[in-house]
C-alpha positions as CSV (number, residue, x, y, z in Angstrom):
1,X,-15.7,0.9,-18.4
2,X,-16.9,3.5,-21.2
3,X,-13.8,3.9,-23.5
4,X,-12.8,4.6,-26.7
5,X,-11.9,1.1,-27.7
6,X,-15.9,0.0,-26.4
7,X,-17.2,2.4,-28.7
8,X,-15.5,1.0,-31.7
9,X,-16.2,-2.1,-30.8
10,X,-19.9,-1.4,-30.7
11,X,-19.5,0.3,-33.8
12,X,-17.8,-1.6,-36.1
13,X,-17.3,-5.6,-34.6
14,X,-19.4,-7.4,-36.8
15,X,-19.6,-9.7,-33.9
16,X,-22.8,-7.6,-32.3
17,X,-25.2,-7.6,-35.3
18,X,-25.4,-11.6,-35.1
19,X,-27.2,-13.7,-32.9
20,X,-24.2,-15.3,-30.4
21,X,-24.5,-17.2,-27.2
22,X,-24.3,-14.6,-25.0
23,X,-26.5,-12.5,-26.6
24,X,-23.9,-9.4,-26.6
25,X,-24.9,-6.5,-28.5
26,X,-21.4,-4.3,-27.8
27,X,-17.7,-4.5,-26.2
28,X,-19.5,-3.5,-22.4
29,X,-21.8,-6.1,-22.5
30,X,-19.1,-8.8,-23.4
31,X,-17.1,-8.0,-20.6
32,X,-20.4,-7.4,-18.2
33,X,-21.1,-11.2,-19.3
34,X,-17.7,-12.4,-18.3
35,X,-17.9,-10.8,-15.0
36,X,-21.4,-12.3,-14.2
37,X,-20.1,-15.7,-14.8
38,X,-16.9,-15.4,-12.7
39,X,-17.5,-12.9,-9.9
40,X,-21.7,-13.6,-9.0
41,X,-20.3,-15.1,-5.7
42,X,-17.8,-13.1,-4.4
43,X,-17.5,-9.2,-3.8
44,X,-13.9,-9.3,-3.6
45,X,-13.6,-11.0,-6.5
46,X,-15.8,-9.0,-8.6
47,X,-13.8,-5.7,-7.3
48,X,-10.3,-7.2,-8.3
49,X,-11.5,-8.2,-11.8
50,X,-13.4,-5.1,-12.2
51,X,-9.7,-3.2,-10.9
52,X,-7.8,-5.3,-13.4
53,X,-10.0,-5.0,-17.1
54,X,-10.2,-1.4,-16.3
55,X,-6.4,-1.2,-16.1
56,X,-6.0,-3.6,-19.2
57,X,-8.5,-1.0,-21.4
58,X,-6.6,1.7,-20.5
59,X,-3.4,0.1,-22.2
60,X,-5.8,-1.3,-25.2
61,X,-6.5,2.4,-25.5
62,X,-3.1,3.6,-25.5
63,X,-1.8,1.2,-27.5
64,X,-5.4,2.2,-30.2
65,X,-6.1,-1.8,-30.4
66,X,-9.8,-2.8,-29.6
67,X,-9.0,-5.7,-27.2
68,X,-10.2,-8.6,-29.5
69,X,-7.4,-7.9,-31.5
70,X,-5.1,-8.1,-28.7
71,X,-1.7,-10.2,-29.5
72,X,0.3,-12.1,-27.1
73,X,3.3,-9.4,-27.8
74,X,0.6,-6.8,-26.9
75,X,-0.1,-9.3,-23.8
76,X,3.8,-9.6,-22.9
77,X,3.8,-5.9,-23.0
78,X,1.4,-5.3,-20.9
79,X,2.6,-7.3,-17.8
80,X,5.9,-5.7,-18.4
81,X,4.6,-2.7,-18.3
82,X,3.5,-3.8,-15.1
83,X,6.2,-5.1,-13.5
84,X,8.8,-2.1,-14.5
85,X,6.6,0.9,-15.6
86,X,7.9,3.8,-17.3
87,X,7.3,7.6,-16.6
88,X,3.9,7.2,-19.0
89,X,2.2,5.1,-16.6
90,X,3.8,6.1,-13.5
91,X,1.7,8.7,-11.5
92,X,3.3,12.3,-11.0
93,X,4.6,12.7,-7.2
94,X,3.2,16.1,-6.6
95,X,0.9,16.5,-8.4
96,X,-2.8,15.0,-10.2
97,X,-1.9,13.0,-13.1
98,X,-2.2,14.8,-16.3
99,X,-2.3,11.1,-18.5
100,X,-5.1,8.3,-18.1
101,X,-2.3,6.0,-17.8
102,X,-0.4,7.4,-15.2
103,X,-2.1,5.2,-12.5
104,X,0.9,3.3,-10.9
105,X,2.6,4.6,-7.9
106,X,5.3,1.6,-8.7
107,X,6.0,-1.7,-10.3
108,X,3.7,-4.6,-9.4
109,X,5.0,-7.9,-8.0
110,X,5.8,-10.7,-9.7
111,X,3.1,-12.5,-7.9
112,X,1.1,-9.8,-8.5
113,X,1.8,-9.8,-12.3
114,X,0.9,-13.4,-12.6
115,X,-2.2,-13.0,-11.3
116,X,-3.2,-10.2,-13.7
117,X,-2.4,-12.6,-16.3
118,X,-4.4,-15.1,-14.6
119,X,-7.2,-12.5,-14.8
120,X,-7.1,-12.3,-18.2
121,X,-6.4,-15.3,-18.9
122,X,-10.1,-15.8,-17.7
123,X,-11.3,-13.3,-19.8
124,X,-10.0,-14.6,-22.7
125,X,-10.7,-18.1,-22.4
126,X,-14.4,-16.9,-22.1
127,X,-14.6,-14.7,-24.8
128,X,-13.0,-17.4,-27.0
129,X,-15.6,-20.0,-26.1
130,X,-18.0,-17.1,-26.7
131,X,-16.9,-17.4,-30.0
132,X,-15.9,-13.5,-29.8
133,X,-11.9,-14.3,-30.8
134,X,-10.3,-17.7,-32.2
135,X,-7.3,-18.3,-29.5
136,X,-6.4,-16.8,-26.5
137,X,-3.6,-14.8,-26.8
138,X,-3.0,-14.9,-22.8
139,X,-2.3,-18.5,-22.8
140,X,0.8,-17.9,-25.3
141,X,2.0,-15.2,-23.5
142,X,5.0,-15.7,-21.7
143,X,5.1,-17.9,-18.3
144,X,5.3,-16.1,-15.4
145,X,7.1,-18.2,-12.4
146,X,7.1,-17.3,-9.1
147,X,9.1,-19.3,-6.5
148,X,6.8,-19.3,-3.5
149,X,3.3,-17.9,-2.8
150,X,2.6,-14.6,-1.5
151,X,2.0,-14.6,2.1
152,X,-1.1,-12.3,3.2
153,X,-2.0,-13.5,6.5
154,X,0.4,-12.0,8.7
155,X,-0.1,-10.0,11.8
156,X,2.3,-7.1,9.8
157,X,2.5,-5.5,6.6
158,X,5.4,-6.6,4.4
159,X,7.9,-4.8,3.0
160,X,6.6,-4.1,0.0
161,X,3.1,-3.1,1.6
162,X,4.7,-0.5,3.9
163,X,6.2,1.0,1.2
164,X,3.5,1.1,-0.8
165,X,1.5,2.5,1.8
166,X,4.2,5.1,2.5
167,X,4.4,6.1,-1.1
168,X,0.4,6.3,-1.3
169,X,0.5,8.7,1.8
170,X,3.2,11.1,0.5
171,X,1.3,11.0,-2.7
172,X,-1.6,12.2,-1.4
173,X,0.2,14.5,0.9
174,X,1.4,16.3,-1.8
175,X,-1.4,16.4,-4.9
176,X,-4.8,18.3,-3.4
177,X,-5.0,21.8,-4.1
178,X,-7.9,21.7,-1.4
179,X,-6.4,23.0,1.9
180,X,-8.8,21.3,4.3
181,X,-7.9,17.9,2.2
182,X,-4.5,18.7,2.4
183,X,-3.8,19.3,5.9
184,X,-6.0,16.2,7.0
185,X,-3.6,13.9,4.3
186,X,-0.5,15.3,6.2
187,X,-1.4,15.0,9.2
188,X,-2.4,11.3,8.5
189,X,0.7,10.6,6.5
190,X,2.4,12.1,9.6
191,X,0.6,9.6,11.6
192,X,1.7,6.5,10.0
193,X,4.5,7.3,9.8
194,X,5.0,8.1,13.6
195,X,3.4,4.5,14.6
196,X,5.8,2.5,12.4
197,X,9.3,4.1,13.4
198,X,8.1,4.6,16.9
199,X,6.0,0.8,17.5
200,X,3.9,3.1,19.9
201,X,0.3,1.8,20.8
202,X,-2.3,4.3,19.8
203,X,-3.2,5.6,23.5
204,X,0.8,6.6,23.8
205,X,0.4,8.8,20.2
206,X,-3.1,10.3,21.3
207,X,-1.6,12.0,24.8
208,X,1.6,13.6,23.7
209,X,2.7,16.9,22.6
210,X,5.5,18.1,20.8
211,X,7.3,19.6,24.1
212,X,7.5,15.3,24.3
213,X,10.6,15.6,21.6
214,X,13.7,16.4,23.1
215,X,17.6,16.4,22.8
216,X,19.0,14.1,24.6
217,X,22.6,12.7,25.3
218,X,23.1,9.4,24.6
219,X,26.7,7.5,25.0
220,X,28.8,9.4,23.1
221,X,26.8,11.6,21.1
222,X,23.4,13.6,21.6
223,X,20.4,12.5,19.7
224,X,16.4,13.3,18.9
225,X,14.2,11.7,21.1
226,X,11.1,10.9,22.4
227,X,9.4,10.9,25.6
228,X,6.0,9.7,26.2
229,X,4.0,7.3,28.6
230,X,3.5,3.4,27.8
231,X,0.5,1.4,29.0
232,X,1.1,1.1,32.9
233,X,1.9,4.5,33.0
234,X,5.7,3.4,32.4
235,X,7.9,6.1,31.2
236,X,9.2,5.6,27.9
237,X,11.5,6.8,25.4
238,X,12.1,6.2,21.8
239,X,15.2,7.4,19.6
240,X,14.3,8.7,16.5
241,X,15.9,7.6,13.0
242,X,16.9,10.1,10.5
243,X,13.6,8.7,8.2
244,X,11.3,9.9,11.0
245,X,13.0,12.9,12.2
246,X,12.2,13.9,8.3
247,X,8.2,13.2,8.4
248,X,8.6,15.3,11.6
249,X,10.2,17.8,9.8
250,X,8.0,17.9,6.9
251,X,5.1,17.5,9.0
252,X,5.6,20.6,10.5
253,X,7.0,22.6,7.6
254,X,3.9,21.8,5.7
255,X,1.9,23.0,8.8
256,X,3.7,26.4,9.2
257,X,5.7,25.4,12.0
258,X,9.4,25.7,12.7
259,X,11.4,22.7,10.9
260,X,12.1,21.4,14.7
261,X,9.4,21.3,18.0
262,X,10.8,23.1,21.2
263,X,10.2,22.8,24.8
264,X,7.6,25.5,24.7
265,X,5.2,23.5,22.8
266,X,3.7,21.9,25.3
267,X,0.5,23.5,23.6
268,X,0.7,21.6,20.5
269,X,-0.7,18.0,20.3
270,X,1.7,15.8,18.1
271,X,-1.1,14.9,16.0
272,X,-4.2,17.0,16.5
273,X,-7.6,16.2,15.3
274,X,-8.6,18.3,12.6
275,X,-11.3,20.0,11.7
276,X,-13.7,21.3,8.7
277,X,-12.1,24.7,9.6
278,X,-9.5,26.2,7.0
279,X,-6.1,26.4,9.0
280,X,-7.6,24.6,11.8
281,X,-4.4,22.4,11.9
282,X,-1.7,25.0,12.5
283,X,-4.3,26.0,15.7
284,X,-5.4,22.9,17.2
285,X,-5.1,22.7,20.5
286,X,-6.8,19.6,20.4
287,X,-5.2,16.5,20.3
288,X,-6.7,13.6,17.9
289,X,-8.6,10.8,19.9
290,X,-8.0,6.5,20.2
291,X,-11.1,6.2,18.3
292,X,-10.1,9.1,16.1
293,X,-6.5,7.4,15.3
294,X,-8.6,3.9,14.5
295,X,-10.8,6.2,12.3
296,X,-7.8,7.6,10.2
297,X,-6.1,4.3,10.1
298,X,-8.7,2.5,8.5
299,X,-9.7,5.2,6.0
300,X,-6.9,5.7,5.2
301,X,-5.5,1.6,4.6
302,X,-9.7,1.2,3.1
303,X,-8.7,3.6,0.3
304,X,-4.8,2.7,-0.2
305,X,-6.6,-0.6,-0.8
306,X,-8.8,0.5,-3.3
307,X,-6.4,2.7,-5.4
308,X,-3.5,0.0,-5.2
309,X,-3.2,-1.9,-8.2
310,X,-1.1,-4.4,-7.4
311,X,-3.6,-7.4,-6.3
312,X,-1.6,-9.5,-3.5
313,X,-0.6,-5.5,-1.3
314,X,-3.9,-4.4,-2.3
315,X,-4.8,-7.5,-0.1
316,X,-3.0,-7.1,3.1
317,X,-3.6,-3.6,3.0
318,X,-7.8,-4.5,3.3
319,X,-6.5,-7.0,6.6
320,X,-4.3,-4.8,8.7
321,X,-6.1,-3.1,11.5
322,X,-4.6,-0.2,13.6
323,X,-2.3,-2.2,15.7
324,X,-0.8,-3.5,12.2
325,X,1.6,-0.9,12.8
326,X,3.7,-1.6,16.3
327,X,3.5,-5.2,14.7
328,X,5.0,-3.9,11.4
329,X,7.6,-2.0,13.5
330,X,8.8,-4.9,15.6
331,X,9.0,-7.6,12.4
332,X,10.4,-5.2,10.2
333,X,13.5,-4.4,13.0
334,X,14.1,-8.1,13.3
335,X,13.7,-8.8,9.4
336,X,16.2,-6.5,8.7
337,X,19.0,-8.5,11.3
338,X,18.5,-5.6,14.1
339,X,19.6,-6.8,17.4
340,X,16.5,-8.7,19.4
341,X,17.4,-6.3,22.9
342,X,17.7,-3.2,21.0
343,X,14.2,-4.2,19.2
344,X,12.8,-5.2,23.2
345,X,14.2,-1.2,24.3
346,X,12.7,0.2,21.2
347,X,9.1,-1.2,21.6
348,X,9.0,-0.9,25.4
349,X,8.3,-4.5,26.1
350,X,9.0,-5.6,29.6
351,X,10.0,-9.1,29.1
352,X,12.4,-10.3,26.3
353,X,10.2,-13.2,25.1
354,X,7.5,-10.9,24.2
355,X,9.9,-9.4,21.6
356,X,10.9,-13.2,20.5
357,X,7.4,-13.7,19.6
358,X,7.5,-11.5,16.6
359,X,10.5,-13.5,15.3
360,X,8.9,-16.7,15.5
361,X,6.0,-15.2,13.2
362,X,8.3,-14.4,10.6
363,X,8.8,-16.4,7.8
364,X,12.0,-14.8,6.7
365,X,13.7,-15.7,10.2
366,X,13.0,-19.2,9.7
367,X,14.5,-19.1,6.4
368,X,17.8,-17.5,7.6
369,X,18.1,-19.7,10.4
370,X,17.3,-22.7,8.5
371,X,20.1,-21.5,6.0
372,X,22.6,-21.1,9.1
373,X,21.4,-24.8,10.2
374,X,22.3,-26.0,7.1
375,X,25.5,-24.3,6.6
376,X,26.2,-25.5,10.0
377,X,25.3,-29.2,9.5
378,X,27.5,-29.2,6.0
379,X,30.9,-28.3,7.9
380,X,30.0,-31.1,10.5
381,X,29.9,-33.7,7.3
C-alpha cells in the first residue's frame, strides 16, 4: 500500500502528530486500522477490501490528491472510471503495462461498481468517525441502482465471467517474454477455450490428437470437425465454430505449427502437457493428464480471480471447478435461443431431458418464458 499519496500524508497531515482515537501515526496505519475493524473475521473479505483501496490509491495518485481530501466529484469519477475506463487505465493487450493505472482488462459491472462504492463508503464513514475528515464524501456521491442482484451461485460462469476469463487468458497469452511461461499460457488459453466451444468432459480432451480434427461433409456444405470418444466409449463428433477454429489456429501458429492439423498428426496430442524444457511444447509427444487438465483449470481460474478487479466475476471465478466449463457451454447455447436438439447433439447427451436440465437452471429462460406467458395471457384478455 506504500504510495506517494501515504508518504505525504505521513509527512505533512497534521492529523498524525496529535493524540487521536486510533492512535494513527501515518496514512498506512489509518487504513491498516480500518481494515482490522471490518475484515478480522473473514479472509475473503479482507482480500476484496485490500483489492479495492489499493485500486482507489492508485487513482488518488494519479489524480495527486492525498485521499482525505477526496471530493465526491473525485468519488463520481472514480466509479466512472470504472465502469467505462479509458485507454489510461486499460491494460495493453500484448504487452506488460507500461502505466500503474493500466490495471483493467474492461469496465466493471454495475453491480460491481456499487459495491466498490460500498467499500469505500466503509472506509470513509470510519475515518470520519475517526475524526480524520469531516463528511464522507462517498455518501454524496452519486446513487448507484442496480435492478436485480448479481447471481454467483450457478453451476456455469456468466457471460460476463467467460469473457472476462477469455480476455485474461489471451492477455496472458500474449505479454511474457519468458518462453517456458509463454507456451504453458497458450497452451492453457488453448485449453479453455477448447472445453467451452466443444462442452467436452476432461477425459474426452486428455485422449485426442490432432489427426481427431477433420473435414467433413455436412448437408450441403463441408465443415471442421471433431472426432473423439465420449464417456462409454461412444463415438462423438463436434462441429467447430469459426471462434474456435481461430484459438486452434492461433494455438498452433503460436506453437510453430501449420495454421491447420492434418491427418498425419496422429503424433501430436491436442493439448500436451508441458514441460520445464525450452520448446518442449512444439515436441511433446505427451498428452496432458485428467489430473493435469484439473491442475491448469484451477490455477489458472485461482489467479484470474485474484487479478480480476471487478468484485462480483472475481467471485464466480473463485467457485467454478473444472466441469464449470461443459456446464458453461450448454447454458450459454440455450441463453443465447440455440435450438434445445442441436444443444443435446452438441454435448453428446443421450437423452433430451438431460439437456432440459440446464434450461431449468437458468434464470434468464425463466425470464423469457415468463415474458412469453405474459404476452400470451394479455392477447387472451
Amino acid at each position: 500500500m506504500t504510495t506517494n499519496t501515504m508518504q505525504e500524508l505521513s509527512e505533512n497531515f497534521d492529523y498524525w502528530s496529535v493524540s487521536n482515537p486510533i492512535g494513527a501515526k501515518s496514512g498506512v496505519d489509518v487504513i491498516k486500522a480500518w481494515i482490522e475493524r471490518t475484515c478480522s473475521n473473514s479472509d475473503n473479505t479482507l482480500a476484496s477490501y485490500v483489492k479495492e483501496i489499493k485500486r482507489f490509491l492508485i487513482f488518488c495518485d494519479s489524480k495527486n490528491i492525498r485521499f482525505d481530501h477526496i471530493s465526491a466529484n473525485d468519488i463520481n469519477e472514480y466509479l466512472g472510471i470504472l465502469f467505462s475506463p479509458n485507454q489510461d487505465w486499460l491494460k495493453p493487450k500484448d504487452g506488460e503495462p507500461t502505466a500503474k493505472t493500466q490495471i483493467l482488462l474492461k469496465g466493471l459491472k454495475r453491480e460491481s461498481v456499487k459495491y466498490s462504492q460500498m467499500v469505500l463508503n466503509s472506509f470513509y464513514s470510519y475515518i470520519k468517525e475517526a475524526g480524520v475528515i469531516r463528511s464522507n464524501p462517498v455518501a454524496l456521491s452519486t446513487i448507484i441502482k442496480v435492478d436485480t442482484s448479481y447471481n454467483i451461485t450457478g453451476k456455469s460462469l456468466s457471460f460476463d465471467a467467460w469473457d472476462f476469463l477469455s480476455s485474461w487468458l489471451k492477455h496472458e497469452s500474449l505479454k511474457s517474454n519468458n518462453h517456458h511461461n509463454r507456451s504453458k499460457a497458450v497452451r492453457d488459453r488453448w485449453l479453455m477455450h477448447l472445453l467451452y466451444y466443444t462442452g467436452a468432459r476432461r477425459s474426452s480432451i486428455s485422449k485426442i490428437n490432432m489427426a481427431c480434427f477433420s473435414v467433413e461433409q455436412k448437408a450441403n456444405r463441408r465443415v471442421w470437425v471433431l472426432n473423439f470418444l465420449m464417456k462409454g466409449n461412444r463415438e462423438h463428433t463436434v462441429l467447430l465454430t469459426e471462434q474456435l477454429l481461430n484459438e486452434l489456429k492461433f494455438y498452433r501458429t503460436s506453437i510453430g505449427l501449420t495454421e491447420l492439423p492434418s491427418e498425419n498428426e496422429e503424433h501430436i496430442p491436442v493439448v500436451p502437457a508441458v514441460k520445464l524444457k525450452p520448446n518442449s511444447i512444439l515436441k511433446a509427444t505427451k498428452p496432458i493428464s485428467d489430473r493435469g487438465i484439473n491442475y491448469v483449470i484451477e490455477e489458472s481460474l485461482k489467479k484470474a480471480a485474484l487479478e480480476c478487479e471487478d468484485y462480483f466475476i472475481a467471485k464466480e471465478l473463485g467457485n467454478a471447478t473444472p466441469h464449470t466449463f461443459r456446464h458453461t457451454c450448454a447454458t450459454h447455447w440455450l441463453n443465447m435461443g440455440i435450438d434445445v436438439v442441436a444443444t443435446q447433439k452438441h454435448l453428446g447427451h443421450k437423452n433430451l431431458n438431460t439437456t432440459m436440465v440446464y434450461i431449468r437452471e437458468t434464470d434468464e429462460h425463466r425470464l423469457k418464458e415468463n415474458d412469453k406467458l405474459t404476452k400470451l395471457l394479455s392477447e387472451r384478455e
